[in-house]
Each structure stands twice: as C-alpha cells, then as structure tokens.
N, C-alpha and C positions, 0 to 999 in steps of 0.2 A: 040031195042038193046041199043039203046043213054038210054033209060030212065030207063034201068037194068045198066049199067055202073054209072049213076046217082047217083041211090038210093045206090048202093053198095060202091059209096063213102060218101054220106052220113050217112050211118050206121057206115061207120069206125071213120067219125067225132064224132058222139054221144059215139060211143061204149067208155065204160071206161078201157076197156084193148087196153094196149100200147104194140109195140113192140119197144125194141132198142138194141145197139147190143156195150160190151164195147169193150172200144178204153185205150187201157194203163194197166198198171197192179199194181195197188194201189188195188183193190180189189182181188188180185190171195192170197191164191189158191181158193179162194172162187167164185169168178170170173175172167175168163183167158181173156188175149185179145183177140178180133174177138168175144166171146163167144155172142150167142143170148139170150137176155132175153124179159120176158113179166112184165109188171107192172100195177096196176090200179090208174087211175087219181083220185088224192085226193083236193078237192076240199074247204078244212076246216080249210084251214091254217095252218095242221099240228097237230089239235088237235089230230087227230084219231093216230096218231105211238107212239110206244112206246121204250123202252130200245132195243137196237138187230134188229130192222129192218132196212131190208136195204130201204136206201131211192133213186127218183131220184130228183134233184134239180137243179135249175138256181143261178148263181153266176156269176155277167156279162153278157157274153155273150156266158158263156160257160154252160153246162150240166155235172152234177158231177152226180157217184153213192157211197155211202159211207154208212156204218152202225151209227144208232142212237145209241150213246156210253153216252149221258145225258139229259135231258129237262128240259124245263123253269124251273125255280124255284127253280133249285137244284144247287151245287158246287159242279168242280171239283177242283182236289188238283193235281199241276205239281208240282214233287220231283225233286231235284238235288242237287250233292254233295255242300257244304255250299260254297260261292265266286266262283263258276262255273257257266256259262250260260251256257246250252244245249242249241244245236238249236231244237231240239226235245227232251224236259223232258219226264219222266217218270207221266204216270196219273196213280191214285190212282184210283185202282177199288171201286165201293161200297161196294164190300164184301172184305175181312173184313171190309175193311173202316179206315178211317182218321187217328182213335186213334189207333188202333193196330199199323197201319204202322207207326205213332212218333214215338211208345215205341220199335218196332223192330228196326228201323231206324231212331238211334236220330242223326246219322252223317247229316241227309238230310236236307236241306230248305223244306219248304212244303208252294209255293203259292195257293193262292186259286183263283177259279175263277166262277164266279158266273156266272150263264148259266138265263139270261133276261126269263121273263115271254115271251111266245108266241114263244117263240129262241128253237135250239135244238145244241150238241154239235156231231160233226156226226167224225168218222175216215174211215180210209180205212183198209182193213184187209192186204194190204203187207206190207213190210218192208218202200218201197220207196211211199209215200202218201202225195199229195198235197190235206191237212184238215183242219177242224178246231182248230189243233195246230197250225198253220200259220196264216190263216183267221180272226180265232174267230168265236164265235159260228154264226148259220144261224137261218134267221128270219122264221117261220114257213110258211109265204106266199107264200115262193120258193122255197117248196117241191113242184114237180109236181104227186109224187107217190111214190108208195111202188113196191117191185117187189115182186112177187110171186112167179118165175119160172125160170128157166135157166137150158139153155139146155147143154146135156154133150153127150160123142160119149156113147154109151148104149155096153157094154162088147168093144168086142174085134172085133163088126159087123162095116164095114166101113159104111159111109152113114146114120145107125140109130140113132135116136137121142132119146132121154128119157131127160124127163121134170122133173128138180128134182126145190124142193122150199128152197131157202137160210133160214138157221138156224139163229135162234136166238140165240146168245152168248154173256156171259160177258168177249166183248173181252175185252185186254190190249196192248198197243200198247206199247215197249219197246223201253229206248233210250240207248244211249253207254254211261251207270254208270254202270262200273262191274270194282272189283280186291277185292283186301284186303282192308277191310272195309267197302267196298261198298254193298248193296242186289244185289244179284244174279239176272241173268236176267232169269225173269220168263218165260216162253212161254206161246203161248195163249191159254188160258181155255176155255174148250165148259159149257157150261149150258144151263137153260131154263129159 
C-alpha cells in the first residue's frame, strides 16, 4: 500500500500537468475567483507561449496568472492624454498598430516600451490587475506554465463541472482617458 501511495506521488511530481486554483479576480471574467484550473509545466524559459496565452508565473514570492499581451523583442506603446500620468495608460494593440493610432489620436503621448529578448509583457483580463503595467515586463524563466483548462459550473447542473480551455485574444487593457477629445474606451476584442 506504502509503495502504491509512493509511486502515485511520484507520478504527480513528473506529470507535466498542474492543478491550481485562482485567488483574486484580475483574470475574471475569464477566470473567477476560487475557479480550478489545470496548466502544463513549461520548462523553456518561456520560448514555447505566444500572444494570448494565459500564463502561470513566479514574481517574488508570489504565483501570478495573466495573459501574454507582448514578447521579447517587440514594443509596446502606453497612450495618454499629453502632460497626464495614468497610473494605468492605455497599450496600443498591434492591430491596428502604432501608426493608425498617432494619426487617429494625435491629442495622445505615445511611450514606448520595449519588451527585452527572453521577457514577455503579460495583463490580467479584469479591470482591477496587478501586471506588467506596474511590474514591467517578466523574464521568461518564471513562467512555470500555460493553462489549458478551467473548469466552470456546466448549464444550470449543481456539482458538474466542464473543462473549458482559455481563449486566445487580442486583449486590450483600458485606462480612464475618455471625454471630448479623448479615444473612446474601447472594450475588449476577442480574436485568434
């Protein structure tokens, strides 16, 4: 019995799928507090993700989940009205990208910010998200995974659950620059 107890802990050490379960609501409605999810351990320093996954990571001593919104190599662009600091600017999606948004929005500053080789820029999908607007971007070494799955109540059955897998999207994370003369705040766009 000791040595079925044993191995079946050892299997869960090798196995690459993780179970973890979020705490907070920077990922709702995409992920809700309490909600379970499964992820697989990534072992590559991050090369394997791309735009739209959600990732899990170490920062301190803490464990974040947050969607990949940039990678190395690339820039993102924080907007804000001209002689204002945001505490949370506006990021430039890559679609359209940099140049449409000057030419629609020449009232705006447009910082840039260059996301390091090996780095990724990751957000959260709520309103309230402690990320990489704050942070700055994250080193690929402390991605521990990707999640693949999260479970949700399945209809209207108490108790069932259904295993659905987080979407990829070009999200956008909005800040408070709206009125007259300002761009509209957009809401966030699904893609692929």
């Amino acid at each position: 019995m000791l040595a079925v107890a044993a191995a079946a802990i050892a299997a869960a050490w090798v196995s690459p799928i993780r179970f973890g379960i979020v705490s907070g609501v920077s990922m709702d409605p995409t992920m809700k507090d309490g909600q379970p999810f499964i992820y697989t351990r990534l072992e590559d320093g991050g090369k394997s993700v791309g735009h739209g996954d959600v990732v899990v990571f170490r920062r301190k001593s803490e464990i974040y989940v947050k969607r990949v919104f940039a990678l190395g190599g690339e820039t993102v662009y924080a907007a804000q009205a001209r002689g204002r600091v945001e505490r949370e600017p506006i990021l430039v999606p890559r679609s359209p990208g940099i140049a449409e948004w000057r030419q629609r929005y020449p009232q705006l500053e447009y910082r840039p910010i260059p996301i390091p080789r090996g780095s990724v820029f990751v957000l959260g999908d709520g309103i309230c998200s402690m990320d990489s607007r704050r942070f700055g971007p994250i080193s690929g070494s402390a991605i521990c995974g990707r999640v693949v799955g999260s479970s949700r109540q399945a209809g209207n059955t108490p108790g069932v659950m259904a295993w659905v897998r987080p979407h990829r999207t070009q999200h956008v994370q909005i800040a408070a620059v709206s009125g007259p003369g300002r761009p509209p705040r957009p809401s966030r766009r699904g893609g692929s």
